[in-house]
Backbone as CSV, one residue per row, in Angstrom:
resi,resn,N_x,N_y,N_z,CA_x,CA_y,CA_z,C_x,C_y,C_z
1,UNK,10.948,-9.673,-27.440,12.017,-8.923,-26.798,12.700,-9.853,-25.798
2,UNK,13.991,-9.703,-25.741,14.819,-10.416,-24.574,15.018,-9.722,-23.620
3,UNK,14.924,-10.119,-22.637,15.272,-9.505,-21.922,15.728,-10.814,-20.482
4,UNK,16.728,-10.045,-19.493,17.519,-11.203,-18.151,17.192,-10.189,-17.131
5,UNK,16.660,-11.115,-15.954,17.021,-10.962,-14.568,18.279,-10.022,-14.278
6,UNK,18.004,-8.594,-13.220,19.070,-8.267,-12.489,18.951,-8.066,-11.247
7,UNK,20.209,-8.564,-10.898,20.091,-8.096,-8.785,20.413,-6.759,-8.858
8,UNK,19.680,-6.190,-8.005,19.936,-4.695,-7.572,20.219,-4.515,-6.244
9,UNK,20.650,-6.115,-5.717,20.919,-6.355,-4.721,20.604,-4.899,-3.286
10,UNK,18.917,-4.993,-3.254,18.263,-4.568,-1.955,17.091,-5.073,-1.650
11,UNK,16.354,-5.119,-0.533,14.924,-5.293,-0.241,13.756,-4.487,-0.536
12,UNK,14.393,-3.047,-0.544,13.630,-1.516,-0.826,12.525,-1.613,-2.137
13,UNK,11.703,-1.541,-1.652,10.024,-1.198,-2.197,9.742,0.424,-2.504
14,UNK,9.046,0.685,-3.647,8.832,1.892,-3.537,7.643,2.340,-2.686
15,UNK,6.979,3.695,-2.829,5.841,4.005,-1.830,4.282,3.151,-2.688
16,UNK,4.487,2.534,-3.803,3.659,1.611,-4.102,3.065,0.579,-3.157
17,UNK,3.883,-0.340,-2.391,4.045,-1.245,-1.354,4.715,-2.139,-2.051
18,UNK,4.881,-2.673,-3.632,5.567,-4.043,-4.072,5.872,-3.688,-5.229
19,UNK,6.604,-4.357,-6.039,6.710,-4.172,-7.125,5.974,-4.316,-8.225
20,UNK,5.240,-5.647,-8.132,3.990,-5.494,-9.282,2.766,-4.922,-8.968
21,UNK,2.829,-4.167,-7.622,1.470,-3.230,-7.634,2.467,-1.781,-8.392
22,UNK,3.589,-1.562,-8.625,4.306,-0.123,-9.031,3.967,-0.440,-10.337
23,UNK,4.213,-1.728,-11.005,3.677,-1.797,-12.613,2.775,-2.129,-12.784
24,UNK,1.901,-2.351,-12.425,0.474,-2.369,-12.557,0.040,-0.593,-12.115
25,UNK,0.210,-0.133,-11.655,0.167,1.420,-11.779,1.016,2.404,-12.680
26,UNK,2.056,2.307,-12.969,2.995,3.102,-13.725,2.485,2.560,-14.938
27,UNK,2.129,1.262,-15.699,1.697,0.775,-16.928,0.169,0.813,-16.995
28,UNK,-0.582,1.532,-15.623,-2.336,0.998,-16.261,-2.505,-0.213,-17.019
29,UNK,-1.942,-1.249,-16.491,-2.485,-2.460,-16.579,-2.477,-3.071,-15.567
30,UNK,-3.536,-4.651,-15.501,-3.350,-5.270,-14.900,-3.226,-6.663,-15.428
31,UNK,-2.153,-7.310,-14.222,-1.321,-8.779,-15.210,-2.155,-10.034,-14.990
32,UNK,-2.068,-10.817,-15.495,-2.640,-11.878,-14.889,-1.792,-13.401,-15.363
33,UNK,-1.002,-13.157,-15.465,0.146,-14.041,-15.903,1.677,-13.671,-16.209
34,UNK,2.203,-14.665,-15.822,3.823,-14.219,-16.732,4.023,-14.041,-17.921
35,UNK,4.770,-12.948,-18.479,4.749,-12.306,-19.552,6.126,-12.992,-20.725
36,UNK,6.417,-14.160,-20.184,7.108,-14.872,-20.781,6.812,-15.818,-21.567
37,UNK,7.127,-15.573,-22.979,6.097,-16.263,-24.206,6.266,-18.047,-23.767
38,UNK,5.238,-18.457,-23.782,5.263,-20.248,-23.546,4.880,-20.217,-21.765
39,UNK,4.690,-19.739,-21.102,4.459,-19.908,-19.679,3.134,-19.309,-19.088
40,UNK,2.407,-20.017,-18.970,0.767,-20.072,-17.960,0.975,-19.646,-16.688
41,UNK,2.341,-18.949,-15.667,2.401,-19.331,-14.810,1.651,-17.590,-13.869
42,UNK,0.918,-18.304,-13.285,-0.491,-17.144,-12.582,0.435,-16.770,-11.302
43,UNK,1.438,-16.853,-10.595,1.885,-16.576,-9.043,3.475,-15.771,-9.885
44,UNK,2.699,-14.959,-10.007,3.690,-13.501,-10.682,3.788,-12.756,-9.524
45,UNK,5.428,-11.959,-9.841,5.543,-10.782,-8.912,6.210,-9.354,-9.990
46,UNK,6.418,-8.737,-9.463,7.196,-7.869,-10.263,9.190,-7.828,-10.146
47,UNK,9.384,-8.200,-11.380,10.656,-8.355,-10.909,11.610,-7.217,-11.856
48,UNK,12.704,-7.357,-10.993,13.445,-6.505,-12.315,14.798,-7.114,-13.077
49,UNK,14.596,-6.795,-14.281,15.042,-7.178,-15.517,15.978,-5.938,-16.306
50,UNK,16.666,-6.409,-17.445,17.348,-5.544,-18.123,17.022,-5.734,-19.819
51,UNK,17.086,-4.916,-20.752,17.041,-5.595,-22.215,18.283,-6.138,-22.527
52,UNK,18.141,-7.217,-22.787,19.243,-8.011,-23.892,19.811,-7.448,-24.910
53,UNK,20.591,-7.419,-25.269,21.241,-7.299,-26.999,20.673,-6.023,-27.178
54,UNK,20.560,-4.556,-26.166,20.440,-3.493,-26.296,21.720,-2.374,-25.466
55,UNK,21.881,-1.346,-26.440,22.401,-0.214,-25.674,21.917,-0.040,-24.347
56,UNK,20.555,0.077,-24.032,19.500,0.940,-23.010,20.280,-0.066,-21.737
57,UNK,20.460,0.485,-20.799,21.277,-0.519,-19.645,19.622,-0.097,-18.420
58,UNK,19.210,0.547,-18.267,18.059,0.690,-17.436,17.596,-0.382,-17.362
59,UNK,17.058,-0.751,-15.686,16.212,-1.189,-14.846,14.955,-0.802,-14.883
60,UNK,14.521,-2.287,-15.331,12.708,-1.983,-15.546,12.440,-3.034,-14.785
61,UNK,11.076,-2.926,-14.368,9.659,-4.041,-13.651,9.074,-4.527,-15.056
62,UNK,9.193,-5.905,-15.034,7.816,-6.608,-15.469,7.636,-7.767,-14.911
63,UNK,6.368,-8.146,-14.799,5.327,-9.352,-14.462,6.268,-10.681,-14.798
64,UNK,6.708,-11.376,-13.896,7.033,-12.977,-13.980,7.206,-13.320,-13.258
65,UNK,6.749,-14.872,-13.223,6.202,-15.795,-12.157,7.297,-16.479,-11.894
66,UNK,7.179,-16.862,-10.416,8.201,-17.389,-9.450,9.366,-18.073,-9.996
67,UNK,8.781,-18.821,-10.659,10.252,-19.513,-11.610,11.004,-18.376,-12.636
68,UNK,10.323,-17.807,-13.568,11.106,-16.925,-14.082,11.981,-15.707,-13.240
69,UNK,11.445,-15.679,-12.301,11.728,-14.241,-11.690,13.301,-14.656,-11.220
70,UNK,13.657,-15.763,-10.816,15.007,-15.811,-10.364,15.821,-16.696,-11.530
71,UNK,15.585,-17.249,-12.795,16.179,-17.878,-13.937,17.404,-16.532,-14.019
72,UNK,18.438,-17.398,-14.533,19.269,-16.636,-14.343,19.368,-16.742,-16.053
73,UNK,18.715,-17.531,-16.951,18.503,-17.259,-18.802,17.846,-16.174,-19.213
74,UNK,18.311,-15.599,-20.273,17.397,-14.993,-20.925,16.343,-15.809,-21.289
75,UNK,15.248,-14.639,-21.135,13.897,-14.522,-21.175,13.399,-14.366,-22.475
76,UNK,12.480,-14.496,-23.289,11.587,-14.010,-24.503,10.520,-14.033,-23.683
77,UNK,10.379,-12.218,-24.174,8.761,-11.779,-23.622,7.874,-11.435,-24.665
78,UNK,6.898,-10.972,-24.567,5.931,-10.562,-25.549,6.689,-9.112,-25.756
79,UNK,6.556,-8.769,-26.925,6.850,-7.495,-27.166,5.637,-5.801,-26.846
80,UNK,4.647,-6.849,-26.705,3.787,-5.453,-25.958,3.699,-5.139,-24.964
81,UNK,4.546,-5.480,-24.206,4.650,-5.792,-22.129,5.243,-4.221,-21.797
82,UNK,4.813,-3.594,-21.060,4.625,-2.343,-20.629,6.217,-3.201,-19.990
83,UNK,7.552,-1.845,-20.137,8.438,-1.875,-19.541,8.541,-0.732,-18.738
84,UNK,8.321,-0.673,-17.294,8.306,0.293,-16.569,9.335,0.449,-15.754
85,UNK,10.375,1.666,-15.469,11.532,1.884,-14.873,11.267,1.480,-13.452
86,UNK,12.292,1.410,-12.938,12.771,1.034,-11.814,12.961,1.924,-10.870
87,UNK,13.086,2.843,-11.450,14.157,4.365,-11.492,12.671,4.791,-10.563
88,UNK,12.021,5.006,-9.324,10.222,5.697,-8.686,10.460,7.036,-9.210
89,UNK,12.132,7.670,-9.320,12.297,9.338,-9.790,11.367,9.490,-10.867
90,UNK,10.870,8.459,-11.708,10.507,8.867,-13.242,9.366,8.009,-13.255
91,UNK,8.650,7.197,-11.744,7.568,6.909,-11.936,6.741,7.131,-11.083
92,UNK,6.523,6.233,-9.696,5.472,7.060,-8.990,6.021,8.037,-7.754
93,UNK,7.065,8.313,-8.340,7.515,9.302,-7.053,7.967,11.138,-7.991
94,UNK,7.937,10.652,-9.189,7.732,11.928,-10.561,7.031,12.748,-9.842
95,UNK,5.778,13.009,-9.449,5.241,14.042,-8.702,4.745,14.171,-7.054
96,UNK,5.835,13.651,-6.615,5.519,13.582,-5.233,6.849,14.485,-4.581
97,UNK,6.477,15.002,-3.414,7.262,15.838,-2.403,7.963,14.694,-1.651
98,UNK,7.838,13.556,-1.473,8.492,12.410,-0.716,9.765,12.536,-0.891
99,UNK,10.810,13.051,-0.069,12.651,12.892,-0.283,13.258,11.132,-0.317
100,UNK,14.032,11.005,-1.034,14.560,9.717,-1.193,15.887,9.802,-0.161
101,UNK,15.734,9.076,0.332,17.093,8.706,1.354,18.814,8.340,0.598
102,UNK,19.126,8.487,1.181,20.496,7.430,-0.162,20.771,6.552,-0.410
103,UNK,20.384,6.193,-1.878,20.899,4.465,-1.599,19.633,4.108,-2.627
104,UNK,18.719,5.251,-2.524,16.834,4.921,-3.436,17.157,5.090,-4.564
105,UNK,16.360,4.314,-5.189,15.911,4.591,-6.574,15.025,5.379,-6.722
């Protein structure tokens, strides 16, 4: 799967504390590398990305390491990589009473 880097140009964390602790919870997994086929690289964060050469325009988290996370190329990932929204409405904030301010995802 392809998928590129997007700015969502903010600092805002969900009530997770980071981003790859939100996909590592919203996906029940845990990463231990960048999910970018050909790269060993272990100092991963959660970043967010878009699919390539798809309709779907949604903001997802996945696992890639420091260099990938700001490449401004498309990416080839593994195709079994848990793509988890961006969107906390539809992940860890789905069943919580917590109000979002304006401006949240």
């Amino acid at each position: 799967m392809k998928v590129k880097n997007c700015d969502i140009g903010t600092a805002k964390v969900c009530q997770c504390g980071n981003w790859l602790t939100h996909w590592e919870r919203s996906s029940q997994n845990k990463v231990r590398m960048c999910v970018v086929k050909d790269c060993s690289g272990f100092d991963v964060l959660g970043s967010h990305v878009i699919k390539e050469d798809s309709g779907d325009k949604e903001i997802y988290i996945i696992p890639l390491c420091k260099e990938h996370a700001v490449s401004t190329e498309e990416m080839d990932i593994f195709n079994d990589v848990p793509m988890v929204s961006a969107d906390v409405k539809k992940t860890c904030r789905a069943n919580s009473s917590v109000m979002l301010q304006d401006g949240e995802r």
